[in-house]
CHARMM internal coordinates of N, CA and C (Angstrom, degrees):
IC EDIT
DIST 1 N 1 CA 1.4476
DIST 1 CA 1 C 1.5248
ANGL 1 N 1 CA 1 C 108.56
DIST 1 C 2 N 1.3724
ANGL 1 CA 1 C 2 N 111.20
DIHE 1 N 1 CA 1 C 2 N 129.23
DIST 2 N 2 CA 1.3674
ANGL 1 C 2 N 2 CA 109.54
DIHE 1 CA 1 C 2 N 2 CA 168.16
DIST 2 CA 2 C 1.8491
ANGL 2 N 2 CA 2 C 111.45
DIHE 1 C 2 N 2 CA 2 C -112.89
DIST 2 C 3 N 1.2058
ANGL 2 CA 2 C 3 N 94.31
DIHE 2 N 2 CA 2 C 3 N 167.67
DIST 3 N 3 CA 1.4433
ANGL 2 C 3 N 3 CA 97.93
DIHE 2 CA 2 C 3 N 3 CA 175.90
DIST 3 CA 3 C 1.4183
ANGL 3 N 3 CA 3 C 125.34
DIHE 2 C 3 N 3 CA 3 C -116.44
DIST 3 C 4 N 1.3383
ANGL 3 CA 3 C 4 N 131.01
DIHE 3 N 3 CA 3 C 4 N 105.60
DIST 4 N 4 CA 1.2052
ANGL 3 C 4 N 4 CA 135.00
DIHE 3 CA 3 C 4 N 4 CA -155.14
DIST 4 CA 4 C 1.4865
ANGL 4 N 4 CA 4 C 114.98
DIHE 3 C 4 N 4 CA 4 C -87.14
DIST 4 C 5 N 1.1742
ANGL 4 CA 4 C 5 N 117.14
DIHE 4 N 4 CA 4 C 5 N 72.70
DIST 5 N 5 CA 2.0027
ANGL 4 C 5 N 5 CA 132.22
DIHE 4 CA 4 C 5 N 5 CA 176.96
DIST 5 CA 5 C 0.9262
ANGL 5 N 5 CA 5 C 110.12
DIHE 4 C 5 N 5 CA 5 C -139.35
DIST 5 C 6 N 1.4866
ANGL 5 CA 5 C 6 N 100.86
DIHE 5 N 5 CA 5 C 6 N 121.48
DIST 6 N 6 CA 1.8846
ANGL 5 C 6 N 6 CA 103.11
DIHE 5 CA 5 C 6 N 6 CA 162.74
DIST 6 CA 6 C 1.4244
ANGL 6 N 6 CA 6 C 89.59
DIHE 5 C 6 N 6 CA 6 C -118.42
DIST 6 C 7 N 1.0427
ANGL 6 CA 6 C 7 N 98.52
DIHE 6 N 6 CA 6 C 7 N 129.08
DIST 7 N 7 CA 2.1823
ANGL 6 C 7 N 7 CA 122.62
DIHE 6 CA 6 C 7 N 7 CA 143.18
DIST 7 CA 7 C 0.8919
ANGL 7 N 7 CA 7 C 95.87
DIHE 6 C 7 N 7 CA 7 C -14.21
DIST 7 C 8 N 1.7470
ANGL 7 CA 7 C 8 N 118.92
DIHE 7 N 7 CA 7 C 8 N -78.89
DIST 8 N 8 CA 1.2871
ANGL 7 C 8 N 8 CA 127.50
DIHE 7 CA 7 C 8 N 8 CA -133.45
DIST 8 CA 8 C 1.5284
ANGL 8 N 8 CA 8 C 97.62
DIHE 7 C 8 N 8 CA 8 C -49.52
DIST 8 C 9 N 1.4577
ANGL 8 CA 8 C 9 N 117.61
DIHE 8 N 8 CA 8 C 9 N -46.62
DIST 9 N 9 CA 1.4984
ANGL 8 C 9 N 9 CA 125.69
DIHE 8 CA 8 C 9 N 9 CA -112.35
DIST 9 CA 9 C 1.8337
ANGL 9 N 9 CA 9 C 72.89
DIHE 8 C 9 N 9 CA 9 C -109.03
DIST 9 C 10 N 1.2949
ANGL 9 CA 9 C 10 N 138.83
DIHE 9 N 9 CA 9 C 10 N 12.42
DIST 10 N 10 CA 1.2518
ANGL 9 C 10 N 10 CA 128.82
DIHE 9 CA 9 C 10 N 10 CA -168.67
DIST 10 CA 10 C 1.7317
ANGL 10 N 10 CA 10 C 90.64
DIHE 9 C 10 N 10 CA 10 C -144.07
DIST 10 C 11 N 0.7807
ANGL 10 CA 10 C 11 N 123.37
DIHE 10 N 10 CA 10 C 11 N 4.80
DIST 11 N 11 CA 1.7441
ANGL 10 C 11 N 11 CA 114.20
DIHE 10 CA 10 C 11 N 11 CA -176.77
DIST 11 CA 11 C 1.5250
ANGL 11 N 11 CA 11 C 123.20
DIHE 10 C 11 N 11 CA 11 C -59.20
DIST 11 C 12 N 1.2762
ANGL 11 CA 11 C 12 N 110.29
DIHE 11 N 11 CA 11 C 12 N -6.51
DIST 12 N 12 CA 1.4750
ANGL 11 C 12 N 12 CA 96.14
DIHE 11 CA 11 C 12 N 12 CA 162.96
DIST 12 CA 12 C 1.8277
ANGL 12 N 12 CA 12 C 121.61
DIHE 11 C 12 N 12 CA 12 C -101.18
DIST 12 C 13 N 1.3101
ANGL 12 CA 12 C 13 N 85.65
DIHE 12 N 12 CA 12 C 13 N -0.27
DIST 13 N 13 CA 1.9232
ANGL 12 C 13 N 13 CA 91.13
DIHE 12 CA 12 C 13 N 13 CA -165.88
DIST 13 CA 13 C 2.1806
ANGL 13 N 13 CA 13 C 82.94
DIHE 12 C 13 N 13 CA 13 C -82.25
DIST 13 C 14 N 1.7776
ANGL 13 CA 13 C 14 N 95.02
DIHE 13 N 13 CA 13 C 14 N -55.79
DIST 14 N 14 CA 1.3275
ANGL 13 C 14 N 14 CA 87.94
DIHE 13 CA 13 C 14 N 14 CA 170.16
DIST 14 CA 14 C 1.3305
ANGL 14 N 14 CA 14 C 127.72
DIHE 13 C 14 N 14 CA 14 C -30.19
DIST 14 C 15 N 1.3724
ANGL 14 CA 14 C 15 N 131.71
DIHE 14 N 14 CA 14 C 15 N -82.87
DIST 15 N 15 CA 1.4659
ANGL 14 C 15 N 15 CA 148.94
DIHE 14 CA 14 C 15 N 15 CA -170.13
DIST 15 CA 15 C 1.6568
ANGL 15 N 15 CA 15 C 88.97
DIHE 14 C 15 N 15 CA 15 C -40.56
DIST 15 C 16 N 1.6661
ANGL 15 CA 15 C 16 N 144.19
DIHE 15 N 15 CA 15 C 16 N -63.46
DIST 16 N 16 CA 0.7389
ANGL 15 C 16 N 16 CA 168.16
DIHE 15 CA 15 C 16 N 16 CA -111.30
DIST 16 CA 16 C 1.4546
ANGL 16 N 16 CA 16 C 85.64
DIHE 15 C 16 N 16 CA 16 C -91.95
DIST 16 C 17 N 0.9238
ANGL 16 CA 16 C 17 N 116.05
DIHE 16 N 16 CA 16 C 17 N -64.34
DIST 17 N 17 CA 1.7714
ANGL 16 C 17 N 17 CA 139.43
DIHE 16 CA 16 C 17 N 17 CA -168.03
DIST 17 CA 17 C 1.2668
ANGL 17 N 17 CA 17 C 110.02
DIHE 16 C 17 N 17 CA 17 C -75.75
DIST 17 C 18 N 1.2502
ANGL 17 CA 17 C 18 N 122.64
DIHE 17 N 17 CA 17 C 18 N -37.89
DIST 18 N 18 CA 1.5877
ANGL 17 C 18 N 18 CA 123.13
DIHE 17 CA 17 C 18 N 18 CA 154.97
DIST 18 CA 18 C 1.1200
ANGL 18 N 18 CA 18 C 120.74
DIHE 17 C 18 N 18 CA 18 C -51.02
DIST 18 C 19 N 1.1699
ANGL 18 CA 18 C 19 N 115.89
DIHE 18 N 18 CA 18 C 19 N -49.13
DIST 19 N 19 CA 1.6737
ANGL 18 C 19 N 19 CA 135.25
DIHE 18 CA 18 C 19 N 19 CA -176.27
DIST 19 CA 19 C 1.6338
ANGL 19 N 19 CA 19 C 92.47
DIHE 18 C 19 N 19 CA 19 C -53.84
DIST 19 C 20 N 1.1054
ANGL 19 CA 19 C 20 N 122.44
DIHE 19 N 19 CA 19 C 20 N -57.83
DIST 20 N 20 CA 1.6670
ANGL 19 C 20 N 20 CA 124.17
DIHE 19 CA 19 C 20 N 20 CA -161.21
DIST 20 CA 20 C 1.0994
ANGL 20 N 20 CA 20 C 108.40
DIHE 19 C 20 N 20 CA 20 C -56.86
DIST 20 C 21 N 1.4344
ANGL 20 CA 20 C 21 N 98.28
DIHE 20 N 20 CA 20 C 21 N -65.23
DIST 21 N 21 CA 1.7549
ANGL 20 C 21 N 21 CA 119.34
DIHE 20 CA 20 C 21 N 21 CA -160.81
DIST 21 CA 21 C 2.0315
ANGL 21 N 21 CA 21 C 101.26
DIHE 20 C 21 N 21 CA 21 C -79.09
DIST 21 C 22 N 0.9869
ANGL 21 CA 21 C 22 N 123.03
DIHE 21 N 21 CA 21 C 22 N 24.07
DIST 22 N 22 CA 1.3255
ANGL 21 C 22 N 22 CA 142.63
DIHE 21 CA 21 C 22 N 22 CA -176.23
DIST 22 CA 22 C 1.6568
ANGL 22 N 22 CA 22 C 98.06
DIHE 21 C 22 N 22 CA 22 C -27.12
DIST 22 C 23 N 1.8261
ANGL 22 CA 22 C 23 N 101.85
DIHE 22 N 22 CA 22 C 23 N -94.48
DIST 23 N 23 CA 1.1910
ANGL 22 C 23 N 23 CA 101.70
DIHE 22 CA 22 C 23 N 23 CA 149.53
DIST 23 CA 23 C 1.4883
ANGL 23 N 23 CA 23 C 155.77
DIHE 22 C 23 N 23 CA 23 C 5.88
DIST 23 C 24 N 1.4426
ANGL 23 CA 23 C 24 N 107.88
DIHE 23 N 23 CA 23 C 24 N -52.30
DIST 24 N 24 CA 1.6542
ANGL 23 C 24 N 24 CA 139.01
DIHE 23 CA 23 C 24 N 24 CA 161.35
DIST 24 CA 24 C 1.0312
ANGL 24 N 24 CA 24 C 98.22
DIHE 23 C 24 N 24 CA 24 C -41.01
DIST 24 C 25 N 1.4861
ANGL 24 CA 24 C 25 N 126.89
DIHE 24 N 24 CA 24 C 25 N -84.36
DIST 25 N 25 CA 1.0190
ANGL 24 C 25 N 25 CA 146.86
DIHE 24 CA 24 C 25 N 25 CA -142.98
DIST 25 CA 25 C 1.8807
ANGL 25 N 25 CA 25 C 114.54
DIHE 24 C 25 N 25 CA 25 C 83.19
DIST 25 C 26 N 1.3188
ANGL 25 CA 25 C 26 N 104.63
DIHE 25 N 25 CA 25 C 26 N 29.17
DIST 26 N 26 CA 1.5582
ANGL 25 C 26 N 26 CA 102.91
DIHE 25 CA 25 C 26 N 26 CA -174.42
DIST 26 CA 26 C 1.3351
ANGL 26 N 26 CA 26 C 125.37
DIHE 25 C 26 N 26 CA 26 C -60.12
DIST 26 C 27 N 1.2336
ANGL 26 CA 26 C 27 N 116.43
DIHE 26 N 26 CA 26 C 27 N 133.02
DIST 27 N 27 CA 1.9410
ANGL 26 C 27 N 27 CA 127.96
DIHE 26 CA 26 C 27 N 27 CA -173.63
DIST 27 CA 27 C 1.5751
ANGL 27 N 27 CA 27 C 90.72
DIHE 26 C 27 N 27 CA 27 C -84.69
DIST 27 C 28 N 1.3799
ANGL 27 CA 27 C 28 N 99.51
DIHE 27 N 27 CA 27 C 28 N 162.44
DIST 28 N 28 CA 1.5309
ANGL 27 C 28 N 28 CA 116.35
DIHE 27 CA 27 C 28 N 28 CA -168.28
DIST 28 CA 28 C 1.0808
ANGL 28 N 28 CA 28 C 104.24
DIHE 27 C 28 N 28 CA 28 C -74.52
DIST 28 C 29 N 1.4634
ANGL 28 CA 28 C 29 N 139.56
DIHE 28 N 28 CA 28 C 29 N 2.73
DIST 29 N 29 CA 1.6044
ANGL 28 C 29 N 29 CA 127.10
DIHE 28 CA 28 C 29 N 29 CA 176.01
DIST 29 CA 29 C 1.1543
ANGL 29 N 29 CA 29 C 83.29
DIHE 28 C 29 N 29 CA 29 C -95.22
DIST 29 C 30 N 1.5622
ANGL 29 CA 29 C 30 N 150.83
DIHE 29 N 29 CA 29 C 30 N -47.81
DIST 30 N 30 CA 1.3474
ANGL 29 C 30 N 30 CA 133.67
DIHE 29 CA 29 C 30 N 30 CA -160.04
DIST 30 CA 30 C 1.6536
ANGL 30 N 30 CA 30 C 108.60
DIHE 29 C 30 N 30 CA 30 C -60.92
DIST 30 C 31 N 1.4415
ANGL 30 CA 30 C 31 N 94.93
DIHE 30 N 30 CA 30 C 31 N -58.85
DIST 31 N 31 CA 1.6184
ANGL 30 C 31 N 31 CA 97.06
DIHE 30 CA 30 C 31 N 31 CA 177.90
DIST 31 CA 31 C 1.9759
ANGL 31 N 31 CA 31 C 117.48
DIHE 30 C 31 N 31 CA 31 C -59.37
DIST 31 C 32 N 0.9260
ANGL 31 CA 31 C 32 N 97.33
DIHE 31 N 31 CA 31 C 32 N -20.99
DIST 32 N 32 CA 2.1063
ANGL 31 C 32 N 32 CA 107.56
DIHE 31 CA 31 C 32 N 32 CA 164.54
DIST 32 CA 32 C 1.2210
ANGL 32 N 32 CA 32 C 95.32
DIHE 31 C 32 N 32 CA 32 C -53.04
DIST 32 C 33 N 2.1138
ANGL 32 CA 32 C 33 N 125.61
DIHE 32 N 32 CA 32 C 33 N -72.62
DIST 33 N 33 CA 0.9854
ANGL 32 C 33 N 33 CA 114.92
DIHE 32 CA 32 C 33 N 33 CA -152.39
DIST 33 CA 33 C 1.7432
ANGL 33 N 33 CA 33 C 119.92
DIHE 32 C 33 N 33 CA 33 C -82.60
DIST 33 C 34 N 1.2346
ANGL 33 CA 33 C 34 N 89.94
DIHE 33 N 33 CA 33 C 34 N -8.18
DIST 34 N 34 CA 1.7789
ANGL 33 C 34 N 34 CA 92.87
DIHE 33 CA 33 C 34 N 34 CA 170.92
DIST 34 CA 34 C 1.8072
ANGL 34 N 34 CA 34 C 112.49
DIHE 33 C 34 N 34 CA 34 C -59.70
DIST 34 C 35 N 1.0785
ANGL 34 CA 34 C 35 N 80.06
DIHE 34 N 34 CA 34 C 35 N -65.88
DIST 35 N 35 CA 2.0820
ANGL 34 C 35 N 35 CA 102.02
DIHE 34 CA 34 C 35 N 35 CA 171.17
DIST 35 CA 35 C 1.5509
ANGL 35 N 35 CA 35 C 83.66
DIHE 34 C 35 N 35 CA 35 C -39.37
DIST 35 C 36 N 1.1574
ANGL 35 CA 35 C 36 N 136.96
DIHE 35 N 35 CA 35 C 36 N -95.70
DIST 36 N 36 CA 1.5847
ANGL 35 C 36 N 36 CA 142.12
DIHE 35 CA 35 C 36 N 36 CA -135.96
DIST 36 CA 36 C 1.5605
ANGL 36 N 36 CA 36 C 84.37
DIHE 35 C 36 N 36 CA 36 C -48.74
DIST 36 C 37 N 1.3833
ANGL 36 CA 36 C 37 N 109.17
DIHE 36 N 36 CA 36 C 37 N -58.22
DIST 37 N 37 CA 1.9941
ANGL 36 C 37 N 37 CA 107.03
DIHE 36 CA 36 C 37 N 37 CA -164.13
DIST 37 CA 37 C 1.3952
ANGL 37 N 37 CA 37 C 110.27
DIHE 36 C 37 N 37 CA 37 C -36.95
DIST 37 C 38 N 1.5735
ANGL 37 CA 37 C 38 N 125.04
DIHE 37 N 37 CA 37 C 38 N -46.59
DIST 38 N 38 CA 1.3800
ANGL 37 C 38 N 38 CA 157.79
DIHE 37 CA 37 C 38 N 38 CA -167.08
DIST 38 CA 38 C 1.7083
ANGL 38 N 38 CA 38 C 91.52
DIHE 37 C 38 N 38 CA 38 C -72.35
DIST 38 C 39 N 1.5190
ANGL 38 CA 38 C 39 N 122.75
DIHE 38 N 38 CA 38 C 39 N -26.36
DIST 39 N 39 CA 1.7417
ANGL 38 C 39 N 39 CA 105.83
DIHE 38 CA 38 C 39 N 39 CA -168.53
DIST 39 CA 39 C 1.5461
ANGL 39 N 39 CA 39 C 102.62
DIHE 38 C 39 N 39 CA 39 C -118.02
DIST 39 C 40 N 1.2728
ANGL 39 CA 39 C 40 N 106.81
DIHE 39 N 39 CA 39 C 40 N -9.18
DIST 40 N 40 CA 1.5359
ANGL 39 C 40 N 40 CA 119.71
DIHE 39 CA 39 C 40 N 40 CA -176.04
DIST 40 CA 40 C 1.4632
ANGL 40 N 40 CA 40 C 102.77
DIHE 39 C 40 N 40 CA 40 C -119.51
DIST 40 C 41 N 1.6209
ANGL 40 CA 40 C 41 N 144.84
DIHE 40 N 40 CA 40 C 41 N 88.73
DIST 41 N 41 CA 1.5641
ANGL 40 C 41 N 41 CA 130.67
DIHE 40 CA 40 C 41 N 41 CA 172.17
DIST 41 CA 41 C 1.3457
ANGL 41 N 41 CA 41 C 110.45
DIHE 40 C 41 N 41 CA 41 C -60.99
DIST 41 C 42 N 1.4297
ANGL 41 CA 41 C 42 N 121.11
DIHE 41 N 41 CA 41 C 42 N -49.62
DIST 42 N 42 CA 1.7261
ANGL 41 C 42 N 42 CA 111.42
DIHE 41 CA 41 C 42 N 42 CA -147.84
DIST 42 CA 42 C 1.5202
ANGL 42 N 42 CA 42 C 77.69
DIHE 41 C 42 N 42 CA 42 C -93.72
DIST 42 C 43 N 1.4393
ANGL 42 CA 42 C 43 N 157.16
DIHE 42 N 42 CA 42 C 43 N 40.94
DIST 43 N 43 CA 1.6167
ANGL 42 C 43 N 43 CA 129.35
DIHE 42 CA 42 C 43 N 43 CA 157.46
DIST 43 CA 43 C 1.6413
ANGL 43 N 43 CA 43 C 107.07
DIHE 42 C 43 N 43 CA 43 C -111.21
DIST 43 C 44 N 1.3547
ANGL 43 CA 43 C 44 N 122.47
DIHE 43 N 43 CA 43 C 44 N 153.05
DIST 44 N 44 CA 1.3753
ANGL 43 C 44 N 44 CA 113.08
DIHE 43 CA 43 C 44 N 44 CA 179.26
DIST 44 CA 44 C 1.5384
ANGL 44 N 44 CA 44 C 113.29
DIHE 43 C 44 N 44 CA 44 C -113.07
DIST 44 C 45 N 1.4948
ANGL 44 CA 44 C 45 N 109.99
DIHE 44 N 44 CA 44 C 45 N 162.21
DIST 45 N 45 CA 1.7909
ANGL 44 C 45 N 45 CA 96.87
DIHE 44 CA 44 C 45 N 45 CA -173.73
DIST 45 CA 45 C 1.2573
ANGL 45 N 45 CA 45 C 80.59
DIHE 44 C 45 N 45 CA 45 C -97.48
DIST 45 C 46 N 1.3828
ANGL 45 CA 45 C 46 N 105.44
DIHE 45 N 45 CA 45 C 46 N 146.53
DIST 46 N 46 CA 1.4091
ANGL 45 C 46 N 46 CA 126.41
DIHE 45 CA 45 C 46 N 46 CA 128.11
DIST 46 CA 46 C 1.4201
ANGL 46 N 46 CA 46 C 137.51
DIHE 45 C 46 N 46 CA 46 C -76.64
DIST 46 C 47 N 1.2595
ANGL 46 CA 46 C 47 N 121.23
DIHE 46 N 46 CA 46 C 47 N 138.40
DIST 47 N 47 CA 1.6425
ANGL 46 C 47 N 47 CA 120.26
DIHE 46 CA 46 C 47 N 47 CA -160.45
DIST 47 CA 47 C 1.5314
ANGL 47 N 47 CA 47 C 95.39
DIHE 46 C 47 N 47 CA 47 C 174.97
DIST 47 C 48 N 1.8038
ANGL 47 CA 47 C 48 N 91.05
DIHE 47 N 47 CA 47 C 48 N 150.64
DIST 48 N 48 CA 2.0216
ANGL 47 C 48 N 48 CA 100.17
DIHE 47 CA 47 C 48 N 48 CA 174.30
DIST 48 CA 48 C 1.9843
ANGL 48 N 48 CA 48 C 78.70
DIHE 47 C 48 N 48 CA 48 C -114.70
DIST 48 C 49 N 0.8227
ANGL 48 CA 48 C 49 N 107.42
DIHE 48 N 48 CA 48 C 49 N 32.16
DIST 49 N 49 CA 1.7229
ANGL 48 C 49 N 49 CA 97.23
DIHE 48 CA 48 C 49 N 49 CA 164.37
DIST 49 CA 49 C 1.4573
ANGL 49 N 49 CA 49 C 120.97
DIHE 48 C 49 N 49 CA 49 C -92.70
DIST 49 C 50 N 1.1337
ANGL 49 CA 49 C 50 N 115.25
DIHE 49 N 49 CA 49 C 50 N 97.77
DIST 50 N 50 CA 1.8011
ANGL 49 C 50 N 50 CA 119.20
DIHE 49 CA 49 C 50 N 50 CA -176.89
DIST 50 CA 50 C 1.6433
ANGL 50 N 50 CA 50 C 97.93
DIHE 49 C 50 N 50 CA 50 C -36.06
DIST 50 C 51 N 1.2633
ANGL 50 CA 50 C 51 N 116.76
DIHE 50 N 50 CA 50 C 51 N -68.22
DIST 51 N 51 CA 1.0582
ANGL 50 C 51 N 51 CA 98.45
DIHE 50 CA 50 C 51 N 51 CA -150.69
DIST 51 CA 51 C 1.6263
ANGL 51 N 51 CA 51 C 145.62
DIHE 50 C 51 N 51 CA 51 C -64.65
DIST 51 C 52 N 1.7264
ANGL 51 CA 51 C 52 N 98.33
DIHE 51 N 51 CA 51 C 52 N 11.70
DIST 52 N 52 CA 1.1405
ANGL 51 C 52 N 52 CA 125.11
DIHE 51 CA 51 C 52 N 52 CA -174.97
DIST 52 CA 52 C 1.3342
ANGL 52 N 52 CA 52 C 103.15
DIHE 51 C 52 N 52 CA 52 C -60.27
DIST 52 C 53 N 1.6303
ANGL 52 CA 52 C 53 N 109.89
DIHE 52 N 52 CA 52 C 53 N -50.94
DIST 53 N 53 CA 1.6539
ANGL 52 C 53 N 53 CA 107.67
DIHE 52 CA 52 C 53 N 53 CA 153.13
DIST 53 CA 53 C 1.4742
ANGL 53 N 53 CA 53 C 145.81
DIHE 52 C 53 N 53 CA 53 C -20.17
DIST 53 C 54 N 1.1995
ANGL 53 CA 53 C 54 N 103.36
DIHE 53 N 53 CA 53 C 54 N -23.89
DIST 54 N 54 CA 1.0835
ANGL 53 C 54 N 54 CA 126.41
DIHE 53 CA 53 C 54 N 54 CA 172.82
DIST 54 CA 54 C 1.5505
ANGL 54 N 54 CA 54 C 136.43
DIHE 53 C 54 N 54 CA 54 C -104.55
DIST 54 C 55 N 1.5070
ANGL 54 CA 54 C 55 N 92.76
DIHE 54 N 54 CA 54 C 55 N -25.83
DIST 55 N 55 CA 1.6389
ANGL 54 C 55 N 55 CA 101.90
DIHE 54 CA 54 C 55 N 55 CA -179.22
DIST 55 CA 55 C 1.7204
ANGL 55 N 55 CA 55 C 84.53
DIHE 54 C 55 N 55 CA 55 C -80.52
DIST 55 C 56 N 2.0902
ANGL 55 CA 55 C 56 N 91.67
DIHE 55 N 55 CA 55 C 56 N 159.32
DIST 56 N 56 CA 1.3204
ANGL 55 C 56 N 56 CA 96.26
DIHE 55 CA 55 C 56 N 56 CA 163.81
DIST 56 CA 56 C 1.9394
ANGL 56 N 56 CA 56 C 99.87
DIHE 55 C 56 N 56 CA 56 C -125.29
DIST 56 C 57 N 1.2609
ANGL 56 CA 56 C 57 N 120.74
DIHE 56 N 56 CA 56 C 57 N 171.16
DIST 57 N 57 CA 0.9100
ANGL 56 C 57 N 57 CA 133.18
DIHE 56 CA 56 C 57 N 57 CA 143.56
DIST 57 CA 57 C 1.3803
ANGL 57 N 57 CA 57 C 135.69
DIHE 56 C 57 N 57 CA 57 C -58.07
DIST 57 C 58 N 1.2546
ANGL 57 CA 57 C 58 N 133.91
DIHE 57 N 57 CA 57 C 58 N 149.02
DIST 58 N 58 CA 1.8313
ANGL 57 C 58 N 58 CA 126.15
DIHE 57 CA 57 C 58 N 58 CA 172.82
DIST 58 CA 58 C 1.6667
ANGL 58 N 58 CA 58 C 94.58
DIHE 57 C 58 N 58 CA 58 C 38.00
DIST 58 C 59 N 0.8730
ANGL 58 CA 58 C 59 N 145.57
DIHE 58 N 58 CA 58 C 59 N 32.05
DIST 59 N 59 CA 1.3140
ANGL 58 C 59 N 59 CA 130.47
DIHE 58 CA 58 C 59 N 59 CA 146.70
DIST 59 CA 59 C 1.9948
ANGL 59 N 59 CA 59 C 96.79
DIHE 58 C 59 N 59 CA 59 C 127.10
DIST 59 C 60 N 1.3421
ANGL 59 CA 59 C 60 N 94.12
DIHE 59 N 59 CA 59 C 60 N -68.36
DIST 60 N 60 CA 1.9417
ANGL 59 C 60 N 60 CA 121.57
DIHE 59 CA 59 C 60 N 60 CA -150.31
DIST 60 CA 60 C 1.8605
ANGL 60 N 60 CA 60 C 87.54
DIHE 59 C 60 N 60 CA 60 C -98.89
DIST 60 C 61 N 1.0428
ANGL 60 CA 60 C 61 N 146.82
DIHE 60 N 60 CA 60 C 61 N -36.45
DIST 61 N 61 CA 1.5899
ANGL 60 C 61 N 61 CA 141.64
DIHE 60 CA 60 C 61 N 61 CA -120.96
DIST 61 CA 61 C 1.8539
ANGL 61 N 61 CA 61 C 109.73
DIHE 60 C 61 N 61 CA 61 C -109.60
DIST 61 C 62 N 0.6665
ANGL 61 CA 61 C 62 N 125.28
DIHE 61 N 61 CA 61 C 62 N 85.04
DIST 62 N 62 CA 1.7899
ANGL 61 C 62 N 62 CA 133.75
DIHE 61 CA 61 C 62 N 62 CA 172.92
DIST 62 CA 62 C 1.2916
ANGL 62 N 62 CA 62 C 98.09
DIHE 61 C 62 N 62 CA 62 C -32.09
DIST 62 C 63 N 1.3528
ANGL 62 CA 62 C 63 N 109.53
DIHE 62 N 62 CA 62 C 63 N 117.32
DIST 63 N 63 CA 1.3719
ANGL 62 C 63 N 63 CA 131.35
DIHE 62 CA 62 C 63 N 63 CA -164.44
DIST 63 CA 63 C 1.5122
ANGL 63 N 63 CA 63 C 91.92
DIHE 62 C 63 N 63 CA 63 C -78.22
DIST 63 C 64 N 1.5588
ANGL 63 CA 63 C 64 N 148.85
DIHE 63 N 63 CA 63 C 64 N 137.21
DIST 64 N 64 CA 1.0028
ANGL 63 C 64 N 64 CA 155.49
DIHE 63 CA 63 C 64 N 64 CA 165.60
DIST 64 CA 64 C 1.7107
ANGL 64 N 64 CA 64 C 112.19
DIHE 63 C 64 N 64 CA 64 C -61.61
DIST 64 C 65 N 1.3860
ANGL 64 CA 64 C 65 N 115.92
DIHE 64 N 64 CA 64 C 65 N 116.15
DIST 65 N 65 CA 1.5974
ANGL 64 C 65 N 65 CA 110.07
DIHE 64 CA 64 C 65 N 65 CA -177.26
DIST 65 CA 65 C 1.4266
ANGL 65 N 65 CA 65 C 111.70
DIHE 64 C 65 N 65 CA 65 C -120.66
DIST 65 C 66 N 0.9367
ANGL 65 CA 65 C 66 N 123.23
DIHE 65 N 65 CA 65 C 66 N 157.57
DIST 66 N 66 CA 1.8652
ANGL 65 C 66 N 66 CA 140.85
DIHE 65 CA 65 C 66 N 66 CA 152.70
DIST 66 CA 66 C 1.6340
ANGL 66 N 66 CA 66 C 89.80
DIHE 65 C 66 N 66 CA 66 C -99.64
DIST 66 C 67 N 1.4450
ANGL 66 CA 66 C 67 N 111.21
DIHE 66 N 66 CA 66 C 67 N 136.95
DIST 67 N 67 CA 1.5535
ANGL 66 C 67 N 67 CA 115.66
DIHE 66 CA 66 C 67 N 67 CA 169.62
DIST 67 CA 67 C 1.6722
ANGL 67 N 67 CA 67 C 89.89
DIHE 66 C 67 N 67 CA 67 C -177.06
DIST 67 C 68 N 1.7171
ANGL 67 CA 67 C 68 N 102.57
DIHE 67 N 67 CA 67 C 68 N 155.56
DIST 68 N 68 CA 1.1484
ANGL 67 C 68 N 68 CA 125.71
DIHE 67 CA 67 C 68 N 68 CA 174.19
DIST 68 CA 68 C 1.5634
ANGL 68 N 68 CA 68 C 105.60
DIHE 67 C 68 N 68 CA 68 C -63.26
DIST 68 C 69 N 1.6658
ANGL 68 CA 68 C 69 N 117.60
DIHE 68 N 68 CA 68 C 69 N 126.95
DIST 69 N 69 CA 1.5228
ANGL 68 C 69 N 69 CA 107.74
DIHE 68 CA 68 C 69 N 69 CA 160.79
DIST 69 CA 69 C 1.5507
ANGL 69 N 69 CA 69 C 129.44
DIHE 68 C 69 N 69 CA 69 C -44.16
DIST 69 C 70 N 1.4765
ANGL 69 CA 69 C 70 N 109.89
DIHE 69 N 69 CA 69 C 70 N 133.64
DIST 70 N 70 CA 1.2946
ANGL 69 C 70 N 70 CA 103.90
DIHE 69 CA 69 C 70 N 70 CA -166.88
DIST 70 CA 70 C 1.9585
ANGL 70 N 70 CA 70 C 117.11
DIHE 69 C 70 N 70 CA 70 C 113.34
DIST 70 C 71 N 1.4737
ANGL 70 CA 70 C 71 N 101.07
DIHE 70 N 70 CA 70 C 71 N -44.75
DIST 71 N 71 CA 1.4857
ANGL 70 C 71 N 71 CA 107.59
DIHE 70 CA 70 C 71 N 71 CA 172.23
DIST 71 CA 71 C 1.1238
ANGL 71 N 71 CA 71 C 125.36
DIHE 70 C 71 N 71 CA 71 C -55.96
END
COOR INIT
IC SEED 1 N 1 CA 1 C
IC BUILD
């Protein structure tokens, strides 16, 4: 399986998403998997990162998760 993302080719949704989640403090794999949620609908992230809870997709949209109860 490969995974088809380049940075490059997404750097403004990135920067974009930094800008938001300011606060967060989100590392560039978080902001990767936001983007992917946004290019992939029906797949879910997996993560013990709370704050995935919090990020949304396309702006408004509860990012779909697998996570340990409690996360």
């Amino acid at each position: 399986m490969t995974l088809d993302f380049d940075c490059n080719a997404h750097l403004p949704q990135l920067d974009a998403l930094a800008r938001r989640y300011a606060d967060r403090r989100p590392d560039l794999a978080d902001l990767c998997l936001i983007t992917m949620s946004e290019l992939h609908l029906k797949h879910c992230v997996v993560t013990v990162d709370g704050d995935f809870r919090l990020y949304r997709r396309n702006r408004r949209d509860a990012i779909p998760l697998i996570c340990p109860p409690g996360v």
